[in-house]
Backbone as CSV, one residue per row, in Angstrom:
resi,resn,N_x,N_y,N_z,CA_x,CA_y,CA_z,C_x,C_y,C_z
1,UNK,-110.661,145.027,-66.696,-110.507,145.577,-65.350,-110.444,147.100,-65.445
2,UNK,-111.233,147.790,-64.600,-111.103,148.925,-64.496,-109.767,149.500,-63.927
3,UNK,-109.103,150.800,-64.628,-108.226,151.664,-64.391,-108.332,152.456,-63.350
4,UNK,-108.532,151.946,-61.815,-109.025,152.924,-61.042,-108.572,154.269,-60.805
5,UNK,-106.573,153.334,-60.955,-105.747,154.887,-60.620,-106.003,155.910,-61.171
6,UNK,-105.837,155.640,-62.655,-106.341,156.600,-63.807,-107.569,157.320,-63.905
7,UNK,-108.524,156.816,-62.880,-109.826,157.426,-62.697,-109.587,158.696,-61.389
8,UNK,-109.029,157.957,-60.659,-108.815,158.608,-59.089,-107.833,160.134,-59.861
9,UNK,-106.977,159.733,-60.545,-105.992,160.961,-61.119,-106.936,161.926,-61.616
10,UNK,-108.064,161.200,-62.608,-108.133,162.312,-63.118,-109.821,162.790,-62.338
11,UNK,-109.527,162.964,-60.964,-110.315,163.399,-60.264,-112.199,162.874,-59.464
12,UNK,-112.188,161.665,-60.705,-112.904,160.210,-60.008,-113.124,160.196,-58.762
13,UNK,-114.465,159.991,-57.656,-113.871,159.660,-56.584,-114.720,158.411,-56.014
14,UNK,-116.014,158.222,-56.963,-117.330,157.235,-56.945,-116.859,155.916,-57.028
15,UNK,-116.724,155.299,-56.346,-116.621,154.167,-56.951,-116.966,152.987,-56.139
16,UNK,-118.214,153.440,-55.958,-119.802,152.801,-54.692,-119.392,151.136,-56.220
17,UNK,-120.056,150.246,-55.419,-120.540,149.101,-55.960,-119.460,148.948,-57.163
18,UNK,-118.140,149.293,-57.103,-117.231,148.925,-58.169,-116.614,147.566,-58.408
19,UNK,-116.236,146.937,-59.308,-115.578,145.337,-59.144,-114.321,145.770,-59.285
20,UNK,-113.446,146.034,-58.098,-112.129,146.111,-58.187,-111.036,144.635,-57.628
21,UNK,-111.710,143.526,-58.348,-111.429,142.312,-57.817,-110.202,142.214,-58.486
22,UNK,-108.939,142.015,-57.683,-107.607,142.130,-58.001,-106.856,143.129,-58.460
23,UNK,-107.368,144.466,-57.856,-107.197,145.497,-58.728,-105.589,145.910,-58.470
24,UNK,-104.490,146.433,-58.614,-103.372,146.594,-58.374,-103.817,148.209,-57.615
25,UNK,-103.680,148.394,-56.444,-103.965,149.389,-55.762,-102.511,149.626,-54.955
26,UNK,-101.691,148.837,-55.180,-100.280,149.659,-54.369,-100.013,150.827,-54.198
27,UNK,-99.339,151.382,-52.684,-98.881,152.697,-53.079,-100.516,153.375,-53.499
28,UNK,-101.850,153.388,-53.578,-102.900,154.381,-53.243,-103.308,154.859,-52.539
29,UNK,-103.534,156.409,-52.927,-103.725,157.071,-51.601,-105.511,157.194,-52.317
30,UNK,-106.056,156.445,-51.446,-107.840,156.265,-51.740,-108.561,157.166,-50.407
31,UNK,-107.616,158.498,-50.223,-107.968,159.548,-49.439,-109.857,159.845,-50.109
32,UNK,-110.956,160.353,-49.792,-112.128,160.248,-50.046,-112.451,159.984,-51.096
33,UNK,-112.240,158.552,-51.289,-112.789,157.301,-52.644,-114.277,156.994,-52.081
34,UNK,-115.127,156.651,-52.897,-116.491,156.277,-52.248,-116.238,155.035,-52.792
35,UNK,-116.119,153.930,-51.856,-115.845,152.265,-52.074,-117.051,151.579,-51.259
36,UNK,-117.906,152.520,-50.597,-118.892,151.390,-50.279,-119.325,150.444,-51.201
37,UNK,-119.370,149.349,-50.832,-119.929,147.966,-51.705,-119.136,147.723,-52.753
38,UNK,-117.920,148.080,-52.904,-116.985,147.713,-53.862,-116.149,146.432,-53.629
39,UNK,-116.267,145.924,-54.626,-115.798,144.843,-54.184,-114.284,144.777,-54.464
40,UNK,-113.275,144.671,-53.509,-111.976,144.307,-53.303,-111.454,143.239,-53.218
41,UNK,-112.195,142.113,-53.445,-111.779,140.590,-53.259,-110.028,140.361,-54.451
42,UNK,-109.339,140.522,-53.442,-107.686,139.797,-53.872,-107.175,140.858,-54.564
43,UNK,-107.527,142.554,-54.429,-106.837,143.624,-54.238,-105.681,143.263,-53.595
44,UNK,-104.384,144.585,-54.148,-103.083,144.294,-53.576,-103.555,145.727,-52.883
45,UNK,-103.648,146.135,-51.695,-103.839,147.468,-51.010,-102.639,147.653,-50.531
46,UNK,-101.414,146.493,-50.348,-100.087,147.063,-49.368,-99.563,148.485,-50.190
47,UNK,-99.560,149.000,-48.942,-98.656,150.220,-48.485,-100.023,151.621,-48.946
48,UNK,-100.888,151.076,-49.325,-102.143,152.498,-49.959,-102.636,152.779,-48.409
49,UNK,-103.690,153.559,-48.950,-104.342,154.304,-47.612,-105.828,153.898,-47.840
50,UNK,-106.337,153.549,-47.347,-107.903,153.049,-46.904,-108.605,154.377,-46.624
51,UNK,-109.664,155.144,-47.114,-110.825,155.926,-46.052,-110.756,155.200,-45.189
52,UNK,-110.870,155.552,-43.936,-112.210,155.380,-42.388,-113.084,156.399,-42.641
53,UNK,-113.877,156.452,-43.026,-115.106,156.924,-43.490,-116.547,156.543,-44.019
54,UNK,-117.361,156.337,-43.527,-118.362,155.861,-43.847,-118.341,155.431,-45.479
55,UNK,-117.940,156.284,-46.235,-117.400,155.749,-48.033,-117.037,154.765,-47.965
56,UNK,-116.708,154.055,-47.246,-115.252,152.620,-47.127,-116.563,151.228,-46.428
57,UNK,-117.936,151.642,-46.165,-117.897,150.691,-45.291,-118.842,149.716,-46.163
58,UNK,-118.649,148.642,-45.777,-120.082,147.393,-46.570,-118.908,147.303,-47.616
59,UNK,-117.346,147.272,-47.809,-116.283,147.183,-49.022,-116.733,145.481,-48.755
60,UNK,-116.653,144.670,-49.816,-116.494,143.507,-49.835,-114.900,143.330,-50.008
61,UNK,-114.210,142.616,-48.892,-112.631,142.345,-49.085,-112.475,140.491,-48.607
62,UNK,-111.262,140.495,-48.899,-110.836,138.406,-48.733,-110.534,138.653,-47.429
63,UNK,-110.294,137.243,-47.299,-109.446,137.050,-45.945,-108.128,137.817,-45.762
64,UNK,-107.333,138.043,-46.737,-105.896,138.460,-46.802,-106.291,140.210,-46.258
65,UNK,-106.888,140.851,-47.096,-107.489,142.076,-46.865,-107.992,142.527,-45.630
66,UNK,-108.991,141.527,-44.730,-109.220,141.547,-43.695,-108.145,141.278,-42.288
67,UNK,-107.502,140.777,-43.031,-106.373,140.232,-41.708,-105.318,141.344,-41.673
68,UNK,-105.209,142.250,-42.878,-104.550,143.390,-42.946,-105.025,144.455,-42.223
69,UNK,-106.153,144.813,-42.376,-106.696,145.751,-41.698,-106.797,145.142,-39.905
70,UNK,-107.377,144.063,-39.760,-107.204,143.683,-38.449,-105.573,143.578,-37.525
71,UNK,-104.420,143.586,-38.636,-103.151,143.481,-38.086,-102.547,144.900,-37.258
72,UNK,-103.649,145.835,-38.491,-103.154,146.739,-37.702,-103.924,147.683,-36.737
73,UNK,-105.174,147.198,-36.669,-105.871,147.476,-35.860,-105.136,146.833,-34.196
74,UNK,-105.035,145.839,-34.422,-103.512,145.592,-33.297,-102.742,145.801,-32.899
75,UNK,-102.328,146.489,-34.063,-100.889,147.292,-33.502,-101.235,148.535,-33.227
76,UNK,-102.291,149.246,-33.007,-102.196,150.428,-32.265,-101.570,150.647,-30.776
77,UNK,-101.714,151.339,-30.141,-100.952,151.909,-29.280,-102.253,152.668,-28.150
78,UNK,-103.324,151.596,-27.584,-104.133,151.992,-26.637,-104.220,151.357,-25.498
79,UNK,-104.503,151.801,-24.475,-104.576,151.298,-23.117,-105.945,150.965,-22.272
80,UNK,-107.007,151.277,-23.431,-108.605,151.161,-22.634,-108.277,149.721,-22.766
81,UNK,-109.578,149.531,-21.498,-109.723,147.685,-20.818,-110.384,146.987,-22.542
82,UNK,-111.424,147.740,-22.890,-112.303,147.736,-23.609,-111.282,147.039,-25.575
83,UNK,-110.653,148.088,-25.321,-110.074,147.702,-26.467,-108.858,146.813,-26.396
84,UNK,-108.322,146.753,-25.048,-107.506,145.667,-24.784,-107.900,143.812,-25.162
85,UNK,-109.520,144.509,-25.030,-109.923,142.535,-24.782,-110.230,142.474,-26.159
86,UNK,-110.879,143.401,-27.445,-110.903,143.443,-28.308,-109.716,142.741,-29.259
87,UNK,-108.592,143.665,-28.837,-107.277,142.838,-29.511,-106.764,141.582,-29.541
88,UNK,-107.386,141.660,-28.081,-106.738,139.957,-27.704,-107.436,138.928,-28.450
89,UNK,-108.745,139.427,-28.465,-109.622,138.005,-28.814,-109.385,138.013,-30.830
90,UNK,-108.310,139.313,-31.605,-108.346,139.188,-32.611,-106.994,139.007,-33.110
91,UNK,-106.138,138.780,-32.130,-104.539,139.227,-32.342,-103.884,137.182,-32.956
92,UNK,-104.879,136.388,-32.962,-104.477,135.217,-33.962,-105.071,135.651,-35.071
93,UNK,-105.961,135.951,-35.511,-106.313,136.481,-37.102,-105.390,137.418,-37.329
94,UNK,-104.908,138.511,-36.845,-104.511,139.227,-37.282,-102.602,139.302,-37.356
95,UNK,-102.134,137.739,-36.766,-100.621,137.651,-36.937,-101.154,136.754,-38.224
96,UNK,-101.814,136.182,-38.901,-101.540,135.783,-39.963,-101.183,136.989,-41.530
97,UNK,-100.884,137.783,-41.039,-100.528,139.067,-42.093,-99.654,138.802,-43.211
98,UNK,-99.996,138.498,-44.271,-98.897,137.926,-45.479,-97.898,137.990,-45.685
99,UNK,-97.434,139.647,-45.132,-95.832,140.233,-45.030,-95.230,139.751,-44.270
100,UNK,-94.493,139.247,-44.651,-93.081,139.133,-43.961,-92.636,139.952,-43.537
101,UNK,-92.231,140.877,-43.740,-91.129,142.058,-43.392,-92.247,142.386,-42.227
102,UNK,-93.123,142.673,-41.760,-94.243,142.721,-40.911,-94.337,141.698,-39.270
103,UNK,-93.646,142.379,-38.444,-93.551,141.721,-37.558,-94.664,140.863,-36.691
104,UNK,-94.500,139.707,-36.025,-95.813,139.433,-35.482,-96.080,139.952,-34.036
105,UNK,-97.291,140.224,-33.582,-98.002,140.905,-32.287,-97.927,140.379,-31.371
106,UNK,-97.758,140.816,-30.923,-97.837,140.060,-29.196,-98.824,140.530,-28.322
């Protein structure tokens, strides 16, 4: 398994088409990582930081991964109609969130 942290430290930031399948990513700050097409399948990402950046997109991630990012795409704090119906129609995928300590949405 690749050492990502250890790559990212020592100034790394490529890591297009990488197999980071289970990679221990806690606590990362993957501030401009290039992860397109990387695969994240059963990565631990709690508590790291994701790009939103085009670098981040086409990431291959699990269900667990996806329901993370969708949990909190829920819990934002918006009032358009638009993104209201968005939430709604995703806010059962996204109370399945693994954490506990992680409250569920309403």
């Amino acid at each position: 398994m690749v050492d990502i942290i250890s790559r990212y430290k020592a100034g790394e930031r490529d890591f297009r088409y990488a197999d980071l399948r289970d990679a221990k990513l806690r606590y990362a700050d993957l501030m401009g990582a290039k992860l397109r097409y990387a695969d994240l399948s059963g990565a631990d990402l709690d508590m790291s930081c994701l790009p939103l950046w085009c670098g981040s997109l086409n990431m291959r991630v699990d269900k667990r991964i996806a329901v993370q990012i969708a949990y909190h795409l829920c819990a934002l704090d918006c009032d358009d109609p638009e993104y209201r119906e968005v939430r709604s129609k995703c806010l059962k995928f996204a109370n399945q969130m693994h954490r506990t300590d992680a409250p569920r949405l309403v």
